[in-house]
C-alpha positions in Angstrom: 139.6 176.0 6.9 140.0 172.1 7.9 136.5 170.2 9.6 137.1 167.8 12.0 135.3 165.3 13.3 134.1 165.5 16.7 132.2 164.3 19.9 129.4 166.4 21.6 127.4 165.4 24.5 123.9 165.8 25.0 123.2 168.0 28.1 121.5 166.4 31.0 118.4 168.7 31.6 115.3 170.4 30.0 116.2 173.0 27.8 117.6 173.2 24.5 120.6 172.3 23.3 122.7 173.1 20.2 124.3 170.0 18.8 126.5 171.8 16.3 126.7 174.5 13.5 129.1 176.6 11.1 132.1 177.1 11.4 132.5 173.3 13.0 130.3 172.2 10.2 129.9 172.1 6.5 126.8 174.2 6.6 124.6 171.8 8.9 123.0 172.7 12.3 121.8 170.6 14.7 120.1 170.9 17.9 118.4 169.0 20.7 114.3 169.8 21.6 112.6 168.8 25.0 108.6 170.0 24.7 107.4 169.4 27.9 103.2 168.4 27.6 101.0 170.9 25.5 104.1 172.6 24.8 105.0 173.3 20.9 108.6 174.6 19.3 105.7 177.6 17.3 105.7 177.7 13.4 108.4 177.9 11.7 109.9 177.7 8.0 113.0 175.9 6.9 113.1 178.3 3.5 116.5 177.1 2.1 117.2 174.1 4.0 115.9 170.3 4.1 115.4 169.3 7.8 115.4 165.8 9.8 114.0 165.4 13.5 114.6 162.1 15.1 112.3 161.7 18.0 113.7 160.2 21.3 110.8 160.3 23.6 107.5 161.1 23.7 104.3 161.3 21.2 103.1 164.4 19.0 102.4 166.1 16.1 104.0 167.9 13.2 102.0 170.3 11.6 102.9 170.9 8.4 101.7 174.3 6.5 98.0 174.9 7.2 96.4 171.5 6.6 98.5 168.5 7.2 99.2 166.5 10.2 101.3 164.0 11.0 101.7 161.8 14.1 105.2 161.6 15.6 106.9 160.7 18.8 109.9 158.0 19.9 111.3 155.7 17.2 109.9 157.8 14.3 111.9 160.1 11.9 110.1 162.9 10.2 111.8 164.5 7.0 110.5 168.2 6.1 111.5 169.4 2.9 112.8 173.0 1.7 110.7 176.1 1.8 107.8 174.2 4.4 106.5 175.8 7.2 105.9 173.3 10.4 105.6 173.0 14.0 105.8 170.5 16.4 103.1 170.1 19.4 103.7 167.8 22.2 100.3 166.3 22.4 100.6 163.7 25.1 101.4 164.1 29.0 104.7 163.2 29.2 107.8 165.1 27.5 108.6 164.7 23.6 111.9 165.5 22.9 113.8 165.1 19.2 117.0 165.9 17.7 116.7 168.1 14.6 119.2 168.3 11.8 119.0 171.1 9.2 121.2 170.9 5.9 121.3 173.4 3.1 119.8 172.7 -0.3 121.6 174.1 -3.5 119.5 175.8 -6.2 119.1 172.7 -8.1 117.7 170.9 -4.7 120.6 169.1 -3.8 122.8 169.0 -1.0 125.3 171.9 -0.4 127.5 169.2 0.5 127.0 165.4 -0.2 129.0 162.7 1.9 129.0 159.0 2.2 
């Protein structure tokens, strides 16, 4: 099977949006997330995979497992790695939205598939 590169749009709107996923990929998924105040995506592990969310808009917080919080929201980047549960909370009164990217980690905790 041949990959190509290609072009997707982000929706105008509310809801969410998936960016792209297999078969157009290598094994990543990505989507687009618009919490709108005191909303949250719910908890949530990423088991195999390593995840990315670049936030857009907005302010927050990631919850991490049981215990750890972290502030997030527009201009920040927030890395989870494999096997971590999370959520994400829309703490403030105006909408937070994020684009998330998942990859697939191998069993020695690299990438699947490593580019330049």
């Amino acid at each position: 099977m041949t990959i190509e590169a290609f072009v997707k749009e982000l929706a105008e709107g509310t809801e969410y949006q998936s960016l792209f996923k297999s078969p157009k990929t290598c094994g990543m998924h990505a989507g687009w997330v618009y919490l709108k105040p005191s909303e949250e995506c719910g908890q949530h592990s990423t088991h195999d995979r390593e995840e990315m969310l670049v936030f857009l808009a907005g302010k927050g917080q990631a919850v991490i497992g049981d215990d750890k919080t972290l502030e997030v929201g527009q201009g920040k980047v927030l890395y989870i790695p494999p096997q971590t549960a999370h959520n994400i909370k829309n703490t403030a009164d105006e909408p937070l939205s994020y684009i998330f990217c998942v990859v697939p980690v191998n069993s020695n905790g690299g990438n699947e598939n490593v580019g330049n």
